[in-house]
N, C-alpha and C positions, 0 to 999 in steps of 0.2 A: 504494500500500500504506500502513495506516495506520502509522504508528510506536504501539512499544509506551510507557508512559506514561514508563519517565527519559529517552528519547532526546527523545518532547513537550516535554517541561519545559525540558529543554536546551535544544533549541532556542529557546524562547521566553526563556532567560539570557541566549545569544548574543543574540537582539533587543535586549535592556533594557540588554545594553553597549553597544553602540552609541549611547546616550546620555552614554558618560562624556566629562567632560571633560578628563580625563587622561593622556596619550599615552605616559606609562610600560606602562601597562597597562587597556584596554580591559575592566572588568569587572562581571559582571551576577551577578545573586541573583533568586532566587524563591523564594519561601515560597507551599507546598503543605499543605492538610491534606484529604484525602478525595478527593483528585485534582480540589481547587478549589484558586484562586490565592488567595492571603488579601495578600498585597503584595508588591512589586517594588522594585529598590536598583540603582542604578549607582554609580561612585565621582564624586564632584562637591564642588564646594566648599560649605561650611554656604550654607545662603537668604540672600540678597543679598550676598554676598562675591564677591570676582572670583575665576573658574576658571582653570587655569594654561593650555588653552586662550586666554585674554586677558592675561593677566599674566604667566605664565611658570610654571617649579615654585619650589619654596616647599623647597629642599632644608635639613633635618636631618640629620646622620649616616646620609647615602646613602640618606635617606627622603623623599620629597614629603609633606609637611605640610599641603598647602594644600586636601586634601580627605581625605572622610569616604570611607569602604569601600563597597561595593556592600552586603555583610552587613549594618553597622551601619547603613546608611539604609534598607533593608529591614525591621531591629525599630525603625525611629523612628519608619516609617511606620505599623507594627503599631500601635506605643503613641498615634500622634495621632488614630487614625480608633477607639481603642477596639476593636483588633483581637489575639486569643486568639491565640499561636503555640507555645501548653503543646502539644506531641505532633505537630508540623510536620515536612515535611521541607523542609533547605532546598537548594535544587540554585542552585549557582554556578559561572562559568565557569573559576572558580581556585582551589585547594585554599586556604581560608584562613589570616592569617597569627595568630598568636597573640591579640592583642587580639581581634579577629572572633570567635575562636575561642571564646576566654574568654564572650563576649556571645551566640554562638549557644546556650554549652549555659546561661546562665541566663533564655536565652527561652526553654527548654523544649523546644530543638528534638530528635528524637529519631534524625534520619535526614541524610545528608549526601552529596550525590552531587554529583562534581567532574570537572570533565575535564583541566583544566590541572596541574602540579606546579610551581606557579610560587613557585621560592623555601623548599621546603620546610622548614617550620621541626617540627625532631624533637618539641620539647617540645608543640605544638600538636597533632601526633599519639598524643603520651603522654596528652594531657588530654581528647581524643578518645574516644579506649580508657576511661580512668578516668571516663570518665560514659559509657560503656556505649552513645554514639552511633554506631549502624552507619555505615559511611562506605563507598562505592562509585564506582569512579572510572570516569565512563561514554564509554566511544571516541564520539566527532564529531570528525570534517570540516567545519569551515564550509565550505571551498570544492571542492564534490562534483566 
């Protein structure tokens, strides 16, 4: 049976986590517009830095530091390859945390589907709402 298009997507987050190198939290991003893929994000350390996978975590006040978001390397990617994410939706494996947040609605993103509540931060949910970005949180089972 085919899957209908957010359970698609999703699925295809869970794949691009499984790139992270981050064992806090396994997390993936897709950015959609037209029910095409426009770029993909795991959370990893900036290019040529070492991953906490090799190095360890990089803790700040109960935050790994040592890498970038699944979200924010997802619009890096958008901005390096000259890629539009005005009216996208972006589907991620984890509800995102503030800063992400803050970054998805100034790419323009207009839709937001998560399956995880990992950490929910209320005010990332207020500023959600306040830019009028629909958000839908979509049941998956990775392990059927």
């Amino acid at each position: 049976m085919r899957p209908e298009w957010d359970l698609y997507f999703m699925k295809i987050a869970y794949a691009v986590s499984e790139r992270s190198t981050c064992d806090r939290a396994f997390v993936g991003c897709v950015l959609v517009q037209e029910k095409r893929i426009l770029t993909t994000g795991f959370n990893g350390s900036p290019k040529g830095q070492p991953h906490c996978d090799e190095e360890g975590h990089l803790m700040v006040d109960g935050h790994c530091v040592r890498t970038i978001h699944a979200e924010t390397n997802a619009i890096i990617q958008a901005a390096l390859h000259g890629v539009s994410t005005k009216g996208a939706t972006c589907y991620v494996t984890h509800l995102p945390c503030i800063n992400c947040t803050k970054a998805l609605i100034n790419a323009g993103i207009v839709r937001l589907v998560y399956c995880e509540a990992y950490r929910t931060d209320e005010n990332a949910l207020k500023f959600l709402q306040t830019a009028n970005i629909e958000l839908f949180q979509q049941e998956f089972n990775q392990n059927p």
